[in-house]
Backbone and ligand atoms as CSV (ligand in chain L), in Angstrom:
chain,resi,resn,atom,element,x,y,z
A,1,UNK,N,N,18.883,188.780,108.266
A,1,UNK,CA,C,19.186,188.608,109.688
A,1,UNK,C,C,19.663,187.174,109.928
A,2,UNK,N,N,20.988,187.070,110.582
A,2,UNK,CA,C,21.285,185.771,110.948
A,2,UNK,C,C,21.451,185.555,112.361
A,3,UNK,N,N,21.451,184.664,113.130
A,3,UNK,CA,C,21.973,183.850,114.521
A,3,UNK,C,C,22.760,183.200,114.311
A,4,UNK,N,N,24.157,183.791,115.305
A,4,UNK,CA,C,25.200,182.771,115.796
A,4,UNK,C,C,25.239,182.613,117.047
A,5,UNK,N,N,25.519,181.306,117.170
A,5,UNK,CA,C,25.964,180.689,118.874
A,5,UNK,C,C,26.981,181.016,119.620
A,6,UNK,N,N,27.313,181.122,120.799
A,6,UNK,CA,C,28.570,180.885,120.930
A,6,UNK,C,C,28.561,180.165,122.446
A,7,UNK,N,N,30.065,179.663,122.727
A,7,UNK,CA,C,30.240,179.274,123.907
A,7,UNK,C,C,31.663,179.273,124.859
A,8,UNK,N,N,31.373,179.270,125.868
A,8,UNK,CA,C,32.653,180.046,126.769
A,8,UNK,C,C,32.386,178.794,128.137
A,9,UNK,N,N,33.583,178.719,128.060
A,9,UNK,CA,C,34.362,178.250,129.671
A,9,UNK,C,C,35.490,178.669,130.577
A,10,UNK,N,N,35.506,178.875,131.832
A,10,UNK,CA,C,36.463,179.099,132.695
A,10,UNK,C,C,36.829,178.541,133.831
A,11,UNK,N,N,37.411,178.544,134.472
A,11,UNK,CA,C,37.724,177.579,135.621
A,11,UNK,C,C,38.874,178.807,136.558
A,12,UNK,N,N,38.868,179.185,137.790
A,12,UNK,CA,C,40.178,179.508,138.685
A,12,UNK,C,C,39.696,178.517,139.917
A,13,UNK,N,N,41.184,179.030,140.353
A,13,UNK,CA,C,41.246,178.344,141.749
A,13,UNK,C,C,41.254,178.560,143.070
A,14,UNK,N,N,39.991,178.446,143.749
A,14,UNK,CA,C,39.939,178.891,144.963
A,14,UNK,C,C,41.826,179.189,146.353
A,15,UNK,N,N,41.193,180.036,146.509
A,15,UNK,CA,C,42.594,180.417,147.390
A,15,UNK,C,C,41.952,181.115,148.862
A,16,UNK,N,N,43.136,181.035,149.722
A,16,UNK,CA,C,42.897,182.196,150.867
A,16,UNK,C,C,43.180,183.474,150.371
A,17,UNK,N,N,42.222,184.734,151.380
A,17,UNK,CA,C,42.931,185.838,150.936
A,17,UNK,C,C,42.057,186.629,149.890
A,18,UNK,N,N,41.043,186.150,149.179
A,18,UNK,CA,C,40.841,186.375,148.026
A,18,UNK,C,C,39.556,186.689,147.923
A,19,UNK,N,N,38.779,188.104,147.466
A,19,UNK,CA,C,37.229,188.084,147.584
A,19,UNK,C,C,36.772,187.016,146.425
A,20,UNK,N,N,35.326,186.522,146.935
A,20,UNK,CA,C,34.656,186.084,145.925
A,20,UNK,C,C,33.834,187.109,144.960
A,21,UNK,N,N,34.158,186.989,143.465
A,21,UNK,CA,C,33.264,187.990,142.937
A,21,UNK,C,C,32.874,186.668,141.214
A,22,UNK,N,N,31.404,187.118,141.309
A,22,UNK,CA,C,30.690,186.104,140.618
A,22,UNK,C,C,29.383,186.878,139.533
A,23,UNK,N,N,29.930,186.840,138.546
A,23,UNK,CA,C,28.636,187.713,137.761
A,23,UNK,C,C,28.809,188.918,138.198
A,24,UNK,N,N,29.624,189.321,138.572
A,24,UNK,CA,C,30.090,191.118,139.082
A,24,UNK,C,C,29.601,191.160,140.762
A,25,UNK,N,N,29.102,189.946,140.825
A,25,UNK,CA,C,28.200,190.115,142.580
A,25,UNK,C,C,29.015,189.452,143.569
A,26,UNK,N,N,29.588,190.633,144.395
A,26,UNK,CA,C,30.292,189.942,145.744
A,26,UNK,C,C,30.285,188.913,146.757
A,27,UNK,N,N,30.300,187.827,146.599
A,27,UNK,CA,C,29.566,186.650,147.139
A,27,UNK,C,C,30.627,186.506,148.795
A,28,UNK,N,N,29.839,186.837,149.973
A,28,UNK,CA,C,30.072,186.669,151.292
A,28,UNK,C,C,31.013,184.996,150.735
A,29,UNK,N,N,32.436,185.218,151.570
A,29,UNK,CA,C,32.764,183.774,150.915
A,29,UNK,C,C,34.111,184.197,152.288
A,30,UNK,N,N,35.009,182.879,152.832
A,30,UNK,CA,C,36.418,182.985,152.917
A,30,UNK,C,C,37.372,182.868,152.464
A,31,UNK,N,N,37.135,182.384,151.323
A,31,UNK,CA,C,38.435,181.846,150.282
A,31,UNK,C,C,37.537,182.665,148.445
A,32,UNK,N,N,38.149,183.198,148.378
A,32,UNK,CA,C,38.134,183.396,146.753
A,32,UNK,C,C,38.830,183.146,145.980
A,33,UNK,N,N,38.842,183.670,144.588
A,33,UNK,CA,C,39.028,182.716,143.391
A,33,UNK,C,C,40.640,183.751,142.768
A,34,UNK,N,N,41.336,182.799,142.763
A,34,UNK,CA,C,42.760,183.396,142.548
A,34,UNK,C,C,42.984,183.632,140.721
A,35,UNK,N,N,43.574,185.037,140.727
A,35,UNK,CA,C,43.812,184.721,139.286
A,35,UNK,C,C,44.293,186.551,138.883
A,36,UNK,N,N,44.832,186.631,137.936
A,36,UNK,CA,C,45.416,188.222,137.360
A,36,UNK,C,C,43.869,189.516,137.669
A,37,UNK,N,N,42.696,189.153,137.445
A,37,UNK,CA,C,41.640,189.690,137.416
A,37,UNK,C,C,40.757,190.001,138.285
A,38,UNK,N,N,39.883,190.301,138.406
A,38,UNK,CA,C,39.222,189.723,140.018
A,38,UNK,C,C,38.902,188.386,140.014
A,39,UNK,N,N,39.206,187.574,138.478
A,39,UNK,CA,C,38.701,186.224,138.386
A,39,UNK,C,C,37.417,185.708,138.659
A,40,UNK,N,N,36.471,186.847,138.165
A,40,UNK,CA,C,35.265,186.741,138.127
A,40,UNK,C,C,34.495,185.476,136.796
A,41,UNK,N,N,34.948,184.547,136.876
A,41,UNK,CA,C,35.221,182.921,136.557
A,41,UNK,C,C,33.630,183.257,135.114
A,42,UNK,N,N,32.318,183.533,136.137
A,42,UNK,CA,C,30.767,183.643,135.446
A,42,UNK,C,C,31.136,184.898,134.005
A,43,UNK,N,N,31.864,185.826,134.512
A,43,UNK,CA,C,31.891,186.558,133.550
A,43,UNK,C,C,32.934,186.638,132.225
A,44,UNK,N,N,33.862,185.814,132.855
A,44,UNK,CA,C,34.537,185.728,131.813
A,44,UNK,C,C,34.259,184.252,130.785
A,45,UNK,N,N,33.864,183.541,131.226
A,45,UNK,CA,C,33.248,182.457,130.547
A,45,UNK,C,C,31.822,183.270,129.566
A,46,UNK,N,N,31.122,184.466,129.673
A,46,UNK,CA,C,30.326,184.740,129.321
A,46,UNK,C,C,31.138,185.715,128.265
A,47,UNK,N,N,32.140,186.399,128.514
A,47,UNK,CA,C,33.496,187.066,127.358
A,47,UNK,C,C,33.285,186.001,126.548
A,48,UNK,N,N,33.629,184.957,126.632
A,48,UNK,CA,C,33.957,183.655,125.871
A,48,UNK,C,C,32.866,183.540,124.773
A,49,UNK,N,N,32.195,183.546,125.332
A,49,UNK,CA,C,30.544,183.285,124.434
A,49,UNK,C,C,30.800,184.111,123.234
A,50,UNK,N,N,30.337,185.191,123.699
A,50,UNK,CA,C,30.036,186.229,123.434
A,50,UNK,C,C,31.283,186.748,122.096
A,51,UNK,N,N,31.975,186.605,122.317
A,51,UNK,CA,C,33.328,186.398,121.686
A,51,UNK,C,C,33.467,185.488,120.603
A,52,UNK,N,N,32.905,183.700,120.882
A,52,UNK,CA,C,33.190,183.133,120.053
A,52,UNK,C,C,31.982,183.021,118.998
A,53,UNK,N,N,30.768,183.634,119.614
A,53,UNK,CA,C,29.649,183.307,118.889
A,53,UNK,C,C,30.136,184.001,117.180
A,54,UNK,N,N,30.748,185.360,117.378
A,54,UNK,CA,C,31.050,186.047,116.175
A,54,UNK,C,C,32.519,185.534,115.912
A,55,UNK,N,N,33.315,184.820,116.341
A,55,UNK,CA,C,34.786,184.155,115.919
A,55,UNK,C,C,36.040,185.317,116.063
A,56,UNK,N,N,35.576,186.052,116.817
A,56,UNK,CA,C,36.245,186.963,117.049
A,56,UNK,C,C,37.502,187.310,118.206
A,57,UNK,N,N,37.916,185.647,118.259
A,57,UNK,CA,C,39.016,185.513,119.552
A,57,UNK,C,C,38.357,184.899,120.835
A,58,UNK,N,N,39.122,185.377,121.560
A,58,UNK,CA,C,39.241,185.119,122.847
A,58,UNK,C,C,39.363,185.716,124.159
A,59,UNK,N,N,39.143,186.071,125.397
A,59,UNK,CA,C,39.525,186.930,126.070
A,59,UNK,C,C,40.947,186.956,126.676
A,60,UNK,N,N,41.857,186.095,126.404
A,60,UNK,CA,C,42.720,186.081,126.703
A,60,UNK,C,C,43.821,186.578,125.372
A,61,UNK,N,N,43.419,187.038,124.791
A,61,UNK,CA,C,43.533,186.979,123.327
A,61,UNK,C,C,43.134,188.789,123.357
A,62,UNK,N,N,42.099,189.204,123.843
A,62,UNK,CA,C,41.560,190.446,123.836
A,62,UNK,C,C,42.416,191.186,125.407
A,63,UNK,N,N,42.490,190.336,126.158
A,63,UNK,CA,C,43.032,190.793,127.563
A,63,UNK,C,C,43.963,190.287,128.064
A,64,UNK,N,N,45.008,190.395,127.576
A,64,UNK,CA,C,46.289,189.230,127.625
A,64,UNK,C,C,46.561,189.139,129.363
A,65,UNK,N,N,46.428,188.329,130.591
A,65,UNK,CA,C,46.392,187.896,131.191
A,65,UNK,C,C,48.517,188.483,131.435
A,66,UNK,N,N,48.978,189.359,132.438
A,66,UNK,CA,C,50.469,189.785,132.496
A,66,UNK,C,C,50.495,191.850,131.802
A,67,UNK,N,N,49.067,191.645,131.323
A,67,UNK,CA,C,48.890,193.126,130.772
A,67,UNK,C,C,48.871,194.086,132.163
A,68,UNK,N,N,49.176,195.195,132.686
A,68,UNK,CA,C,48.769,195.984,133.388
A,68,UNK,C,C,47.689,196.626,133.499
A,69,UNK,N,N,47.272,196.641,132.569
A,69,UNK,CA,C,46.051,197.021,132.391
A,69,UNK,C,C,44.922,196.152,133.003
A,70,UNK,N,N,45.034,195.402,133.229
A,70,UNK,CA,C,43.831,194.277,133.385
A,70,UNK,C,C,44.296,194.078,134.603
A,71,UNK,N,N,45.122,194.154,135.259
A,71,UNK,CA,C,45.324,193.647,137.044
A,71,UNK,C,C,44.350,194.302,137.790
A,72,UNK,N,N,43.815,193.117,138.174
A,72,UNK,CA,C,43.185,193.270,139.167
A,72,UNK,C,C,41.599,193.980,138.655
A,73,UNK,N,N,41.367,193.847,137.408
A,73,UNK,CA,C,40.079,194.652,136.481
A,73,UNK,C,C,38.477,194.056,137.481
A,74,UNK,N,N,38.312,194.971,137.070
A,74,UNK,CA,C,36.501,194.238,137.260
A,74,UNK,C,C,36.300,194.151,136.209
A,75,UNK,N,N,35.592,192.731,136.306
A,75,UNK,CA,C,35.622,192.015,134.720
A,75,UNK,C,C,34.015,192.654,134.219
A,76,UNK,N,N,33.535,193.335,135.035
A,76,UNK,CA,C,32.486,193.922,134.088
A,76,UNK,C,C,32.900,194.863,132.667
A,77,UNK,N,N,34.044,195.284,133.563
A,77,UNK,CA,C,34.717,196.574,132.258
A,77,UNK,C,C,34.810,195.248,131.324
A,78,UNK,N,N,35.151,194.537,131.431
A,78,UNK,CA,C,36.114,193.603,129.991
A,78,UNK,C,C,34.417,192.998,129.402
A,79,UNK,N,N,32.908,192.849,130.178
A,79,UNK,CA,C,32.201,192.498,129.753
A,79,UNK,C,C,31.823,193.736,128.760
A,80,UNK,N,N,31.767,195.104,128.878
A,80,UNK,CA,C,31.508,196.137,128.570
A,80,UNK,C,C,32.458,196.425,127.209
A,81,UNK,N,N,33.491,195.741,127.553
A,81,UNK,CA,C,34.514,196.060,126.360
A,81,UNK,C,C,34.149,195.159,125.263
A,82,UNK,N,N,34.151,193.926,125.412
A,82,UNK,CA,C,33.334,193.211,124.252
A,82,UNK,C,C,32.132,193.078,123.950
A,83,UNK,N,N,31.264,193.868,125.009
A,83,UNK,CA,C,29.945,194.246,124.479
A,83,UNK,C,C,30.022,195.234,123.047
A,84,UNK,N,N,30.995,196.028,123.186
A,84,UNK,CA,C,31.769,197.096,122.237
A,84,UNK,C,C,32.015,196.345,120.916
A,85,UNK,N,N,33.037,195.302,120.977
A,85,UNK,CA,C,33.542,194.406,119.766
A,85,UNK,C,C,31.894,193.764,118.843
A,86,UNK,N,N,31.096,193.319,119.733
A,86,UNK,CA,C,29.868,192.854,119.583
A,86,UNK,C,C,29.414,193.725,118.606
A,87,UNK,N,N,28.664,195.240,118.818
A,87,UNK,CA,C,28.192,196.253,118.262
A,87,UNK,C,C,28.955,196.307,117.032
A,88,UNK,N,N,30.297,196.436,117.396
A,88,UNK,CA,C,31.129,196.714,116.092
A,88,UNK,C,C,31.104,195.931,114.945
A,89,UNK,N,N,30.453,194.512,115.236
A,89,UNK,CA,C,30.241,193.878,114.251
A,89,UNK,C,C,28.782,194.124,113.985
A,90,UNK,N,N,28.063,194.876,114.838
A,90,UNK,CA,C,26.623,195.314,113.964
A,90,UNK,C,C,25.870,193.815,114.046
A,91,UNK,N,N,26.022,193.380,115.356
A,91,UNK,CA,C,25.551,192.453,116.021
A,91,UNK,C,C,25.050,192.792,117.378
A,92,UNK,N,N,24.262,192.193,117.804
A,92,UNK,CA,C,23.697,191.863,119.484
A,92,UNK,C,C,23.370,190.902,119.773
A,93,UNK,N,N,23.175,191.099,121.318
A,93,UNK,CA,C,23.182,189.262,122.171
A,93,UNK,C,C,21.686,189.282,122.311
A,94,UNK,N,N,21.285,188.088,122.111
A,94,UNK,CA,C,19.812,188.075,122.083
A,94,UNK,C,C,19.565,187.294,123.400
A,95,UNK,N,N,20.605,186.589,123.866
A,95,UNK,CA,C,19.887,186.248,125.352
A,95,UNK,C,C,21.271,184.962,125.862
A,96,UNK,N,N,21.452,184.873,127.190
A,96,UNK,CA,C,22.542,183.625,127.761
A,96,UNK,C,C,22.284,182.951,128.704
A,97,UNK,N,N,22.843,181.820,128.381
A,97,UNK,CA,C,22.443,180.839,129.726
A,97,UNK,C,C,23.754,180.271,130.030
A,98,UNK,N,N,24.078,180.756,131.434
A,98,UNK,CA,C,25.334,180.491,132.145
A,98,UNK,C,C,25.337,179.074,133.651
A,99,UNK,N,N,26.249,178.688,133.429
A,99,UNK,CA,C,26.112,177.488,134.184
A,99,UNK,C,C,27.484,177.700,135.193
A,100,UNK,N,N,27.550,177.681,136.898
A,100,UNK,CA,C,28.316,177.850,137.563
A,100,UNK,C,C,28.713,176.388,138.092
A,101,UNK,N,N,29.572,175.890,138.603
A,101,UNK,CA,C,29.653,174.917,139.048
A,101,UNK,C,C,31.106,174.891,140.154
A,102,UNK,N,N,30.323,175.067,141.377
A,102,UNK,CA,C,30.649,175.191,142.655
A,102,UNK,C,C,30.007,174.507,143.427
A,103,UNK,N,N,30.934,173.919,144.309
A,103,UNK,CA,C,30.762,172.821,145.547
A,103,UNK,C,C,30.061,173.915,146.664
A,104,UNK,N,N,30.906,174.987,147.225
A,104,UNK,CA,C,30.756,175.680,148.021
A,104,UNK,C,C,31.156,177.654,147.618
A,105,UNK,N,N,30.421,178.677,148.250
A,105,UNK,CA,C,29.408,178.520,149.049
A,105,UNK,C,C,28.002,178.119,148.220
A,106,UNK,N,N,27.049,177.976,148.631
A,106,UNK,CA,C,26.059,177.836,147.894
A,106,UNK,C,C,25.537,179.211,147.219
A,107,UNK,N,N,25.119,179.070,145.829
A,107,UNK,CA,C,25.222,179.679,145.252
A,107,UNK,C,C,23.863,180.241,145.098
A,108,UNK,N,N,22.934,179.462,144.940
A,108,UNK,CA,C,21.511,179.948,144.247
A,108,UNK,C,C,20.528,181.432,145.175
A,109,UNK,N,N,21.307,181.459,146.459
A,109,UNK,CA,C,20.614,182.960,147.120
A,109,UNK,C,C,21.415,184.383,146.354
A,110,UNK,N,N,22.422,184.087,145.454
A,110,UNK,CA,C,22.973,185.141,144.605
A,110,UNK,C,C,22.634,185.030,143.416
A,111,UNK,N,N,21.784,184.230,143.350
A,111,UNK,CA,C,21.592,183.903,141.291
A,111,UNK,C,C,20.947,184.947,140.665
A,112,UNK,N,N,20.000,185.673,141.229
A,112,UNK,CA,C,19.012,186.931,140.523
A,112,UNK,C,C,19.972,187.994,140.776
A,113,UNK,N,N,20.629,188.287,141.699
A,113,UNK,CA,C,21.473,189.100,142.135
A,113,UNK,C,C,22.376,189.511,140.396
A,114,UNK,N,N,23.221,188.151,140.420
A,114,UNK,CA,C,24.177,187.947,139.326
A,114,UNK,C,C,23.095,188.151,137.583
A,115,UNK,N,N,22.202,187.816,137.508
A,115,UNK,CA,C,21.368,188.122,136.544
A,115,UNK,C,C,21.069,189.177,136.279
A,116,UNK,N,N,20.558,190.267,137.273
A,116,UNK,CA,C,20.561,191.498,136.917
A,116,UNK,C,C,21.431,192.104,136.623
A,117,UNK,N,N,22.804,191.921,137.170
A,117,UNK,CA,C,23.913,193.125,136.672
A,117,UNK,C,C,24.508,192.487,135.481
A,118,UNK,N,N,24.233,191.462,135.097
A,118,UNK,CA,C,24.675,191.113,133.678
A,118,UNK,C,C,23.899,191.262,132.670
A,119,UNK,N,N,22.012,191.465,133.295
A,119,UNK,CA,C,21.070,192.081,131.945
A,119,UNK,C,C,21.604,193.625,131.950
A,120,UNK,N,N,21.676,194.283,133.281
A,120,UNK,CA,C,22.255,195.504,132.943
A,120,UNK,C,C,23.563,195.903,132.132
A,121,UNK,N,N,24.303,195.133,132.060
A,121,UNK,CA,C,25.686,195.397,131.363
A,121,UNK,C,C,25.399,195.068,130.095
A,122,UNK,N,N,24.857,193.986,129.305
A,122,UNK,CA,C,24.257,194.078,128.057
A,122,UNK,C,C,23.069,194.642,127.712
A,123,UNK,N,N,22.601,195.180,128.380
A,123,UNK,CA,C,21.324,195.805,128.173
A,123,UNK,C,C,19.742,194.770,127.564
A,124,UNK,N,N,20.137,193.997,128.438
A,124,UNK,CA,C,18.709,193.041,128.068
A,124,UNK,C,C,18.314,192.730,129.168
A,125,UNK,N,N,16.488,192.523,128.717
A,125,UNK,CA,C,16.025,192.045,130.103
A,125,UNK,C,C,16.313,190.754,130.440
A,126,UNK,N,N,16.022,191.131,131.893
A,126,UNK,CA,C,16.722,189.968,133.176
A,126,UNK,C,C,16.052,188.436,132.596
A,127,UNK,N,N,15.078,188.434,132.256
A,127,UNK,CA,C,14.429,187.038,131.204
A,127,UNK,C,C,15.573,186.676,130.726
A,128,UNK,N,N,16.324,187.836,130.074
A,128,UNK,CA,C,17.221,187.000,128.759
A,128,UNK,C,C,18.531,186.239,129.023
A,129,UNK,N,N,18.531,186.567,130.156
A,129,UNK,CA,C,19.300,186.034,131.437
A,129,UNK,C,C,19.289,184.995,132.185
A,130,UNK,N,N,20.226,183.901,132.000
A,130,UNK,CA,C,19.732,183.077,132.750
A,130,UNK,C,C,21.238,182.073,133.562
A,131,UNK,N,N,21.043,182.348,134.911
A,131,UNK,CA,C,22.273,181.687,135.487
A,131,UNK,C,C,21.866,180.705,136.327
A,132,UNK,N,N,22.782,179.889,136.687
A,132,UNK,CA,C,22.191,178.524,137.066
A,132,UNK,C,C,23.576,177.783,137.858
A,133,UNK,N,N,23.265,177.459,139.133
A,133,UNK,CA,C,24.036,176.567,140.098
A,133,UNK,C,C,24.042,175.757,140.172
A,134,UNK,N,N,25.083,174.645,139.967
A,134,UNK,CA,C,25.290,173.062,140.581
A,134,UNK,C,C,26.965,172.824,141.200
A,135,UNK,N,N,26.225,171.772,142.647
A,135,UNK,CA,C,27.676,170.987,142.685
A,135,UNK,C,C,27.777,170.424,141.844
A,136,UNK,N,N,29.173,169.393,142.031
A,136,UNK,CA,C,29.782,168.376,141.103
A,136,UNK,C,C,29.735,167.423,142.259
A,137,UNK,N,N,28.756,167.151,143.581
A,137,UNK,CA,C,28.492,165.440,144.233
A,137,UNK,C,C,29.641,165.586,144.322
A,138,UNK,N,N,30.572,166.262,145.171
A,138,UNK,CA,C,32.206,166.084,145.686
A,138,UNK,C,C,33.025,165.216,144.788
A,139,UNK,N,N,33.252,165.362,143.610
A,139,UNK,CA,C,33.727,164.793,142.421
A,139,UNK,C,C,34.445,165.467,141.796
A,140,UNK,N,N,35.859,165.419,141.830
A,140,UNK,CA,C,36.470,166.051,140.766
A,140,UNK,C,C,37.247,166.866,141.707
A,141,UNK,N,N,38.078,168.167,141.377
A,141,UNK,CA,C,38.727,168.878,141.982
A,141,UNK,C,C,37.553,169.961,142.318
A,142,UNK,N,N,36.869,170.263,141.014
A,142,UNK,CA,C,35.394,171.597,142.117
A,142,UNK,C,C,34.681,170.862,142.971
A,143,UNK,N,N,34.998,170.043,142.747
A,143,UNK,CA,C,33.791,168.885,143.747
A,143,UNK,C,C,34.227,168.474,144.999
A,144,UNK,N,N,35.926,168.948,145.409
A,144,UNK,CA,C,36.887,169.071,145.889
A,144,UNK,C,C,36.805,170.246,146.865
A,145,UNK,N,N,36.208,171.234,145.908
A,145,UNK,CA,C,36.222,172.845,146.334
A,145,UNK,C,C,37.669,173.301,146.071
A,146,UNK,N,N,37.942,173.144,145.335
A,146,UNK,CA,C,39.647,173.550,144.412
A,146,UNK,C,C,39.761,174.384,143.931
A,147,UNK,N,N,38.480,174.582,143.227
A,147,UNK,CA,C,38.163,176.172,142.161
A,147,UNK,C,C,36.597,175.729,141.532
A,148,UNK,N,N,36.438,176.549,141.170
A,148,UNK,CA,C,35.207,177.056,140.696
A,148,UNK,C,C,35.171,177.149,139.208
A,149,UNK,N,N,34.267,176.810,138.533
A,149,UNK,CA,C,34.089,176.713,136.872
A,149,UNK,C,C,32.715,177.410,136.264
A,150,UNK,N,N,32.836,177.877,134.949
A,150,UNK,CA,C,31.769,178.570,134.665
A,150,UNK,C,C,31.634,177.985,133.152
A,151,UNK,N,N,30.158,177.750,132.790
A,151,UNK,CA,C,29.989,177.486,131.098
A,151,UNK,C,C,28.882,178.361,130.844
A,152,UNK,N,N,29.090,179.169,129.866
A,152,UNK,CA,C,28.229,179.967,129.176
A,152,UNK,C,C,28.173,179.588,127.420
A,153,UNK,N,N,26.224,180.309,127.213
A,153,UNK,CA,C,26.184,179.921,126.132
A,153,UNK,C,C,25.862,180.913,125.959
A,154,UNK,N,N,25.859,181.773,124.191
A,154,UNK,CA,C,25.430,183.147,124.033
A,154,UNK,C,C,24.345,183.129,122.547
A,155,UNK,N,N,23.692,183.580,122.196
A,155,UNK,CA,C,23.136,183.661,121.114
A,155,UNK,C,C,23.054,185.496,120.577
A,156,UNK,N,N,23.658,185.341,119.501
A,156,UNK,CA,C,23.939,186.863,119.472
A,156,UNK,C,C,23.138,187.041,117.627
A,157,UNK,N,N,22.527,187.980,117.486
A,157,UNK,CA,C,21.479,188.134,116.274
A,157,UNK,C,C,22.728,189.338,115.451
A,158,UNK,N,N,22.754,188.829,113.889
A,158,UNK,CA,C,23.570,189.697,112.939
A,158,UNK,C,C,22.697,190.556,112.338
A,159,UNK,N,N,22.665,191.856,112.513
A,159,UNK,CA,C,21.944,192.714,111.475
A,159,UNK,C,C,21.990,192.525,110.077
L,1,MG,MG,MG,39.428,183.624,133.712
């Protein structure tokens, strides 16, 4: 039995017009996050992980971003789809810790929200789960409220 790591980042850019969707959870918002996908920023940074822990690409790489297929996706399917690639390597995720980083809206009354439907989509308990909110102290362009960024870490166990 071995453990590999992995780790994932994303970033879109807030827009008018646009729902907020975060960890698959609809976040009451006026401006959401622009991008080919629903640009669900938490989950695809958690693709990332999950992805690189076994070296197995990328999601942009797995979901080419101009595909038809993917317009406008709920990125749970694409979490579900490399939950798939995962198995196939006769591997599983043993547990993640995801880091959001948004100025606005405030985030932490959706954090268990976003935890559960992501232990449900990998099938681990909500423990193994772990998401987590910070501004950036109006610093930077998220700090700006420009867009929104996500870092995930994954630990996935090799049979
Ligand atoms: Mg993305």
């Amino acid at each position: 039995m071995s453990y590999r790591i992995g780790q994932g980042y994303d970033v879109h850019r807030l827009v008018a017009g646009r729902p907020l969707v975060l960890g698959g959870e609809r976040i009451p918002s006026e401006i959401g996050l622009e991008g080919f996908s629903d640009a669900d920023v938490v989950l695809h940074a958690l693709c990332d992980a999950m992805l690189g822990a076994l070296a197995i690409g990328d999601i942009g790489r797995h979901f080419p971003p101009g595909d038809a297929r993917w317009e406008g996706v709920d990125s749970m399917e694409l979490v579900h789809r490399v939950r798939e690639l995962v198995f196939a390597k006769e591997a599983r995720v043993v547990n993640c810790d995801i880091t959001v980083l948004a100025e606005r809206p405030q985030l932490a009354p959706h954090v268990d929200a976003m935890r559960r439907r992501i232990a449900t989509a990998l099938d681990l308990d909500p423990d193994r789960v772990s998401v987590k909110a910070t501004t950036q102290e109006g610093l930077g362009p998220i700090g700006r409220g420009e867009g929104i960024a996500a870092l995930a870490v994954v630990l996935v166990q090799e049979s």
